[in-house]
C-alpha positions in Angstrom: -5.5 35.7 -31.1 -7.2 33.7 -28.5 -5.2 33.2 -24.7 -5.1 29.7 -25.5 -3.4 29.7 -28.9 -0.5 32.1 -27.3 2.5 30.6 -26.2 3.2 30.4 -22.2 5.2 32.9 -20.7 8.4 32.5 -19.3 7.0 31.8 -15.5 4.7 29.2 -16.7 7.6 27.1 -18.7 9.3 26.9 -14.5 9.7 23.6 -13.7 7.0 23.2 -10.7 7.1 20.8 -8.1 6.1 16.9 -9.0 2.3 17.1 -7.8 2.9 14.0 -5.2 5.0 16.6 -3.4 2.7 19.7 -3.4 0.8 20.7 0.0 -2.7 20.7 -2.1 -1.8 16.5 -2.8 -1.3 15.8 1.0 -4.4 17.8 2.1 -6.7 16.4 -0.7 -5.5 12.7 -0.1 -4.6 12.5 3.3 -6.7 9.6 4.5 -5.8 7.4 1.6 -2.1 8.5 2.8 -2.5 7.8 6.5 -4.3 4.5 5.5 -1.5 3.1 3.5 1.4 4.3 6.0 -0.6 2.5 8.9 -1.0 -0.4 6.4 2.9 -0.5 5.8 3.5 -0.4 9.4 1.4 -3.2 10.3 3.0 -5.0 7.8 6.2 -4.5 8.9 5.1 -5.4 12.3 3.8 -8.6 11.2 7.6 -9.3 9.4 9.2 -8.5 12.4 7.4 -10.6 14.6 7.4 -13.7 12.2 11.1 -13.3 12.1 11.8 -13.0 15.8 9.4 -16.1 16.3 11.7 -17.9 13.7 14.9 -16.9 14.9 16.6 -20.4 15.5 16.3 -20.8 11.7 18.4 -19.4 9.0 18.6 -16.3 7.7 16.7 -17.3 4.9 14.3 -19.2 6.9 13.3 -16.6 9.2 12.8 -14.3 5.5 10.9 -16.8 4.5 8.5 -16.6 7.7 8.5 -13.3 7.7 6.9 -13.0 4.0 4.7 -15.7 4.5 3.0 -14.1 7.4 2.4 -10.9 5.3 1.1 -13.0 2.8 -1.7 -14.3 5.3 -2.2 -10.9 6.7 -2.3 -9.4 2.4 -4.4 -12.7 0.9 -7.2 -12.0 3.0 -6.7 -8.2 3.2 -7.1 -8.0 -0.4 -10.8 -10.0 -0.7 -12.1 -7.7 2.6 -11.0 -4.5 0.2 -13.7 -6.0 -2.5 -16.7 -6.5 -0.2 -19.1 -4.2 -1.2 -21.8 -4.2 1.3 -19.8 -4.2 4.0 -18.3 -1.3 2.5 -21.9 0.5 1.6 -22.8 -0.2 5.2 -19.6 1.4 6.6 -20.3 4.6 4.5 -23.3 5.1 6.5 -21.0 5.2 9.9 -18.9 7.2 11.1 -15.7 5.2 9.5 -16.0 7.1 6.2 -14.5 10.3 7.7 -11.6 8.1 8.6 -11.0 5.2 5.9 -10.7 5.9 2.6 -13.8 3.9 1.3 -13.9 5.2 -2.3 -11.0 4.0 -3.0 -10.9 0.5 -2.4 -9.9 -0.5 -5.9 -6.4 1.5 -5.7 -6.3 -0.1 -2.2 -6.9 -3.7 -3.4 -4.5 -3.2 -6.2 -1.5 -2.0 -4.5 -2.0 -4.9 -1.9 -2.5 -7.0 -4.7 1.5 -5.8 -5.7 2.6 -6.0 -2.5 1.4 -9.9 -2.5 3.0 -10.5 -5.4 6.5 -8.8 -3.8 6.1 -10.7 -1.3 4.8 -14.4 -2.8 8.5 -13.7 -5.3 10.5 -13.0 -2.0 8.8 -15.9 -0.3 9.4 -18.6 -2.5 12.7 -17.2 -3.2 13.9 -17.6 0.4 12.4 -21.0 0.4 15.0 -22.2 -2.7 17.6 -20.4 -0.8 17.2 -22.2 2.3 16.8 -25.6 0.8 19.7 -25.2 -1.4 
């Protein structure tokens, strides 16, 4: 019988490694990896700041802030993600080595979540305080 039809040996059947967590993952995707920690950082930056600006208020005041700066920061982050010619511009550049320009959809959805996350935890806050 063909090598396909036989079933896999014992070392095969071994539970492996979920693939996010293998070396060959982090090598092959590193700059969409560095991108999005450097993109979590600023946004936690811009939190922190908005909050320590807003620190007379409440607790739920200075959440609020703090979420509606990221908003700012995601809402236009997420239309600059779809601009193509800007984007077939910057692959001619040396930026391509370094942003991960092919994958601006994943980008633009996953700030497209985090807007949403944030826009719920926002408004949230805001019925909090007021109530």
């Amino acid at each position: 019988a063909a090598n396909w039809l036989k079933p896999p040996d014992v070392e095969q059947k071994k539970r492996h490694a979920p693939r996010y967590l293998t070396r060959a993952y982090w090598h092959n995707n590193s700059r969409k990896l560095l991108f999005l920690c450097l993109y979590a950082c600023l946004t936690l930056l811009l939190f922190i700041v908005a909050v320590l600006q807003h620190s007379h208020g409440g607790a739920w005041y200075m959440v609020a802030k703090g979420c509606g700066q990221c908003l700012n920061f995601n809402c236009t982050f997420v239309m600059v993600l779809m601009l193509r010619r800007c984007f077939t511009w910057l692959r001619a550049t040396w930026v391509v080595r370094v942003l991960p320009l092919d994958q601006n959809i994943l980008l633009h959805q996953i700030v497209g979540y985090a807007v949403l996350c944030f826009t719920l935890v926002h408004t949230t806050a805001h019925i909090f305080n007021f109530g």
